[in-house]
ROMI-495391 format. One record per residue: x, y, z of N, C-alpha, C, O in turn. Coordinates in steps of 0.001 Angstrom, whole numbers, plus 500000, padded with zeros to 6 digits. Atoms other than C-alpha are relative to their C-alpha. Layout:
XYZXYZXYZXYZ;...
END
This chain:
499042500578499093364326402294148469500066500770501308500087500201502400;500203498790499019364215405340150634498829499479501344498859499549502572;500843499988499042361059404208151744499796498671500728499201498690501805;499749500755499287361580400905152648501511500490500993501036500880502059;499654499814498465364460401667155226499670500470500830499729500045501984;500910499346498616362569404293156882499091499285500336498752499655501460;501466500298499567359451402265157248500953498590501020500823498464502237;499186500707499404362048399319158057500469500667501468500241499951502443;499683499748499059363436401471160709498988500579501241499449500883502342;500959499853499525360245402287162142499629498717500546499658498563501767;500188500973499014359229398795162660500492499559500756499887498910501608;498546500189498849362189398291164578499326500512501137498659499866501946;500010499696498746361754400427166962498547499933500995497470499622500488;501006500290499129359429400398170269498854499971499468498810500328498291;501428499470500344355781400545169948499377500837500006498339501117499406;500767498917499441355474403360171789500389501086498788501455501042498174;500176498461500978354838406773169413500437500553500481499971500803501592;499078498782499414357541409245170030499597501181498766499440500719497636;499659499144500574357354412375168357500698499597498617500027499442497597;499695500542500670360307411204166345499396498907499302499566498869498083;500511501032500843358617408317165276499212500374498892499352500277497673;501010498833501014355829410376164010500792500157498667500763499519497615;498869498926501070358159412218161846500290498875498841500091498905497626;499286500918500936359657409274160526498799498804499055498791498278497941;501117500915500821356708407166159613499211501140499029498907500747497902;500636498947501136354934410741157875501131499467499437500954498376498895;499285500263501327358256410543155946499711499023499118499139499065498029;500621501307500916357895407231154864499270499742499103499551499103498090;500858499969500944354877407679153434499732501134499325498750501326498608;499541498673501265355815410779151690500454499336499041499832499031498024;499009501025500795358497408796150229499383499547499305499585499652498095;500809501386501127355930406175149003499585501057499078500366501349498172;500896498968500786353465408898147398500454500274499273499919500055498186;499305499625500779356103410317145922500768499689499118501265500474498310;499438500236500830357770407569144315498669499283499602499067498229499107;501117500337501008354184406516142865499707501131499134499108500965498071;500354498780500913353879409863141434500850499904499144500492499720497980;498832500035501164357250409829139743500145498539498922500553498344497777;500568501066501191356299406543138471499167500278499017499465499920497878;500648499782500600353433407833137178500471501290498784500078501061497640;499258498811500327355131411099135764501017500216500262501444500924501174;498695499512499638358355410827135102500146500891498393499448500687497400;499865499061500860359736413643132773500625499732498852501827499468498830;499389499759501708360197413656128806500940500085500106501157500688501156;499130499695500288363425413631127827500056501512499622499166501828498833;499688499012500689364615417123127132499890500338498825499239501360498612;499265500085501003365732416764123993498686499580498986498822499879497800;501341501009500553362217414873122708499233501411499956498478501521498991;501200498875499551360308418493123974500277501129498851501384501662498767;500261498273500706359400421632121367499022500813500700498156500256501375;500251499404499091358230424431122869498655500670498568498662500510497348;501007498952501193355016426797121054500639500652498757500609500258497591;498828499139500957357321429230119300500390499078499203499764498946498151;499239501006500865359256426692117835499417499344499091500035499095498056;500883500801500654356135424693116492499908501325499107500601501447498096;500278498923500795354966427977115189500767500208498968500385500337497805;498383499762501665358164428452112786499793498879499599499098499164498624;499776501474500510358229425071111873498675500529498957498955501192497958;501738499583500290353896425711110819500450500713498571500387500360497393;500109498756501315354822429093108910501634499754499001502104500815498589;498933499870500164358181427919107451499279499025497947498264498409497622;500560500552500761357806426701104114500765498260499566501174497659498572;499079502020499589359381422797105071498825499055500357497800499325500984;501149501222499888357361419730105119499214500100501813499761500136502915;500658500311498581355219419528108157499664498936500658499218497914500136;500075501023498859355002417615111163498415499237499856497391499874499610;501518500738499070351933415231112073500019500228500925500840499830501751;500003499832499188350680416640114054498867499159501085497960498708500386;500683501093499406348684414421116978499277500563501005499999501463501435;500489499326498641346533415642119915499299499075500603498156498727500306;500635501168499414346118412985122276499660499989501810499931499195502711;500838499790499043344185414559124978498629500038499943498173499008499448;501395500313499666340425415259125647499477500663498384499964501675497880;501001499574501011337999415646122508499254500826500043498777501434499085;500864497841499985336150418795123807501157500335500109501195500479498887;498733499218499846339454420147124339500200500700498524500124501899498254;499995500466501120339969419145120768498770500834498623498827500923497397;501787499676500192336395420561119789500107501527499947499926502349499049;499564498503499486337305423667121556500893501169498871500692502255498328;498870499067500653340371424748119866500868498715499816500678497659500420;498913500897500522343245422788118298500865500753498949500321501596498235;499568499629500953346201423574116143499869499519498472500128498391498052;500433500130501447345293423788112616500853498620499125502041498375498915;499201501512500849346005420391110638500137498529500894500119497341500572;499824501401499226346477418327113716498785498803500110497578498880499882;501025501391500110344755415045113991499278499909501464500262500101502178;500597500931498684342637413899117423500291498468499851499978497786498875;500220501748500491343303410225117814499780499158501473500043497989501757;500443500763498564341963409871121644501254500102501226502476500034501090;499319499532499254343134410612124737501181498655500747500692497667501295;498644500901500002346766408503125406499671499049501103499824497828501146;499495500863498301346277407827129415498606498633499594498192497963500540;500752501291500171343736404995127851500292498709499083500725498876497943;499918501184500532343978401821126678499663500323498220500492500261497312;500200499283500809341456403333123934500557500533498796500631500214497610;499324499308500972343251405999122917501309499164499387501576499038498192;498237500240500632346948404471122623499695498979498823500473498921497872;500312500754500988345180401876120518499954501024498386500525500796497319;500934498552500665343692404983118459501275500305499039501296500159497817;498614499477500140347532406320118282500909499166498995501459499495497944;499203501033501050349189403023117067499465500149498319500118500491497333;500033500314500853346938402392114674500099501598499047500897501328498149;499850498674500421346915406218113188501389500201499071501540500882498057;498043499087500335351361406358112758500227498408499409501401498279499061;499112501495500159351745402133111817500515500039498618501509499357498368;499310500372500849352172402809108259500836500981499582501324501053498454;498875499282500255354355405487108744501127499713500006501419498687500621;498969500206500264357670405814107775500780499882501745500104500405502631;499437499909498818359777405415110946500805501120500635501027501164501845;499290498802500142361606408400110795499265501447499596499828502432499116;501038499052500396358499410654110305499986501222500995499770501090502200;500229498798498664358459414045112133498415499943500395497525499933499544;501175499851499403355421414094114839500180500327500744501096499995501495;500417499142498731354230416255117031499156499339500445498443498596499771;500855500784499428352439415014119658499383501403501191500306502140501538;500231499331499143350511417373122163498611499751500276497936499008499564;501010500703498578347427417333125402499447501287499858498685501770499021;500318498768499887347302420459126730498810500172501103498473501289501495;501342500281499038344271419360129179500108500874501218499145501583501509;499877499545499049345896420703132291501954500193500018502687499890499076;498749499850500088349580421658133654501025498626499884500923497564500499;499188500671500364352332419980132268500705498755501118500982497631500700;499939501411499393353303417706135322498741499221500332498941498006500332;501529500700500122349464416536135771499708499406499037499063498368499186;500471501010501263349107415416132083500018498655500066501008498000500391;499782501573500003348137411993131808500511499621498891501503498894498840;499533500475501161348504411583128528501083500284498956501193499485498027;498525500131500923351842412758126623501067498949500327501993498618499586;498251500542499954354345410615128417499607498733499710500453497964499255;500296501480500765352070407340127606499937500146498188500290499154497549;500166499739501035351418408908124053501898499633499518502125498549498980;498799500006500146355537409380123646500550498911499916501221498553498948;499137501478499510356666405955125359499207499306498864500025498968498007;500664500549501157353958404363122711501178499704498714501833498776498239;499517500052501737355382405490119502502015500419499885502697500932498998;498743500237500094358976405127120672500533498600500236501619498143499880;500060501379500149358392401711121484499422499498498709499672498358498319;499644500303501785357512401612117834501129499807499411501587499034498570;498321499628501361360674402676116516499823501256499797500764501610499086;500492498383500525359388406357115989501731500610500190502388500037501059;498580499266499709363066408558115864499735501507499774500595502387499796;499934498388500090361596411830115338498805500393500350498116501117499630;500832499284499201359144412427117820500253501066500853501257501060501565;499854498750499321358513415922119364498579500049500909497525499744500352;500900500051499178356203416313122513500096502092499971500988502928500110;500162498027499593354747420390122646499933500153501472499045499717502205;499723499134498247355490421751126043498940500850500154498855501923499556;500874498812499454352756423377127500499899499965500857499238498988501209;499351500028498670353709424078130635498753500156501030498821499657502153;501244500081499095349715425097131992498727499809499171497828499262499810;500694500677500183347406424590129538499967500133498593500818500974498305;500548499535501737346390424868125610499697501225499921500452502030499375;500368498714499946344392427770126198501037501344500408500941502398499780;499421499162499348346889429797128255501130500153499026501499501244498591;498675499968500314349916428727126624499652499814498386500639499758497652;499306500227501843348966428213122549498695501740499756498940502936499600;501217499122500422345289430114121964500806501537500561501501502290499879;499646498342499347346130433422124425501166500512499664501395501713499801;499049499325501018349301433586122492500068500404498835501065500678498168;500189499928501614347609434122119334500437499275499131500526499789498016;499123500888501014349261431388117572498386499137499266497262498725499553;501303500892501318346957429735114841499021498720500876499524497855501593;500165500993499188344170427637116217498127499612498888497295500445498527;501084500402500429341207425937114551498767499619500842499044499496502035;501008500956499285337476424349115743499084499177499216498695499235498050;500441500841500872335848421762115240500918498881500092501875498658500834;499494501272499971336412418344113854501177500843498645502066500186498105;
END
């Protein structure tokens, strides 16, 4: 909305390029950029997010365990992964989310899952917040997205926390 009045108030005025104008038309299309980005990436609920640590206790605790899901890149996957979790294709695709559905459909609805990427930093991910919106447009009620704020490597592996390879 932002960016239609500024751009609105831009065509308004003269033809001629003032300085100000400048200013106001860059804004504008800040504005836009920026509300295509936040379209594209808007942020997890709070409340939906577990952090490493937290997974980790959960892991070594002796309580039923999560499904766990990793629906980023398959060398990633290849690379390193947390022990037990599934690959089921990377989310930001058509592909994968197919991959995803069919993987959780005859689960219970109320199933604890972890879901985690890890590809790159946490506002760049393509794929958790399509992975998330997926299997809550299921019905899912006890989904958990892992926070990794820069990458797999940095934030699970270089913390020493348990990590497998391979398929």
């Amino acid at each position: 909305m932002l960016f239609l009045a500024i751009l609105v108030r831009v065509l308004f005025m003269k033809t001629v390029m003032t300085s100000r104008r400048v200013v106001l038309l860059s804004l504008a299309i800040a504005c836009l950029l920026s509300t295509q980005s936040f379209a594209q990436w808007s942020p997890i609920a709070p409340g939906r997010l577990i952090n490493p640590e937290d997974l980790v206790k959960i892991l070594k605790s002796g309580n039923e365990k999560p499904v766990i899901l990793q629906v980023g890149s398959h060398t990633l996957f290849l690379q390193a992964h947390i022990p037990g979790s599934e690959y089921v294709g990377a989310a930001a695709s058509d592909a994968g989310l197919q991959q995803l559905r069919k993987r959780v459909e005859s689960l219970p609805r109320n199933k604890f899952i972890v879901l985690y990427c890890g590809c790159c930093p946490w506002s760049h991910c393509p794929n958790v917040k399509p992975a998330d919106e997926a299997l809550h447009t299921m019905g899912f009620t006890n989904v958990k997205v892992l926070y990794i704020s820069d990458n797999f490597g940095t934030n699970w592996v270089d913390k020493g926390y348990p990590t497998a390879k391979g398929e």
